[in-house]
Each structure stands twice: as C-alpha cells, then as structure tokens.
C-alpha positions as CSV (number, residue, x, y, z in Angstrom):
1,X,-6.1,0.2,-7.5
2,X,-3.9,0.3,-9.9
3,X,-3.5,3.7,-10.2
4,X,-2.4,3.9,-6.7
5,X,0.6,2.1,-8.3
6,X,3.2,4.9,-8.8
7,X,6.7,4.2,-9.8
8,X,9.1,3.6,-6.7
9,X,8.8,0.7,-3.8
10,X,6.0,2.8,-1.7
11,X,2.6,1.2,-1.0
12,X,-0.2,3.7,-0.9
13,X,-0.7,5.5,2.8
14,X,-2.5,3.9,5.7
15,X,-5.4,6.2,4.3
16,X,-6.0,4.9,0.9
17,X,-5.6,1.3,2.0
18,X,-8.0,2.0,5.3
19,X,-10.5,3.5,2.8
20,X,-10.5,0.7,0.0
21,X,-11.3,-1.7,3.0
22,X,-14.5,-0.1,4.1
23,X,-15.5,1.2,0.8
24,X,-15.4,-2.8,-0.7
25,X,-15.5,-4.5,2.5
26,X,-12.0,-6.3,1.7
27,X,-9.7,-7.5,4.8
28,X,-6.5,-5.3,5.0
29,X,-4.7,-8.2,4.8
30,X,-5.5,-8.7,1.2
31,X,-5.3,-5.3,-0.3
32,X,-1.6,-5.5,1.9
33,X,-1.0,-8.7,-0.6
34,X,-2.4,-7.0,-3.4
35,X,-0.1,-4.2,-3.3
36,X,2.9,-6.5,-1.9
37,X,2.6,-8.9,-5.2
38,X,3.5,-5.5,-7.3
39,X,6.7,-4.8,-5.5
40,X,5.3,-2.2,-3.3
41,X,6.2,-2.0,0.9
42,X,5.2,-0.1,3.4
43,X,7.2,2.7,4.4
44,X,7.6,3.2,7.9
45,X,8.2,6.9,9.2
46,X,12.1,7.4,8.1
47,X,13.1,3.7,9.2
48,X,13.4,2.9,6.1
49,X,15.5,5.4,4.5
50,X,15.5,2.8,1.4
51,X,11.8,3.6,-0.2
52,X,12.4,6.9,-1.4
C-alpha cells in the first residue's frame, strides 16, 4: 500500500481501495484510516479544488 502513496493530498481512487478490500478481506473503513493517518483525503469530483 505504500506505493499507492504518491506525493500530494490524494488518496488512491475508489478502485484501488474497493480492490484491496476484497483482495485481503479488510473493512473500507480501515484502509480509509490507513491512508487518512499518511495525510491523504479523498478527492471528491472537483469539490475540492484544493487536492490537486
């Protein structure tokens, strides 16, 4: 997962994260913290102009 980890504030697409939680049969919730602890956010479609 950590080389998901990209410089800049966005968290990996809805993709990746959807995949890593049926490939290890993790709850969303806690790859979302995972990801959150490093700084990352989710980037929602242009509302947050922000997370470029």
């Amino acid at each position: 997962m950590e080389a998901l980890i990209v410089p800049g504030a966005k968290m990996p697409t809805f993709a990746i994260r959807k995949d890593f939680q049926e490939r290890y049969c993790v709850d969303r919730r806690h790859i979302y913290d995972y990801f959150h602890s490093r700084g990352l956010r989710v980037a929602k479609e242009d509302k947050h102009t922000n997370l470029k």
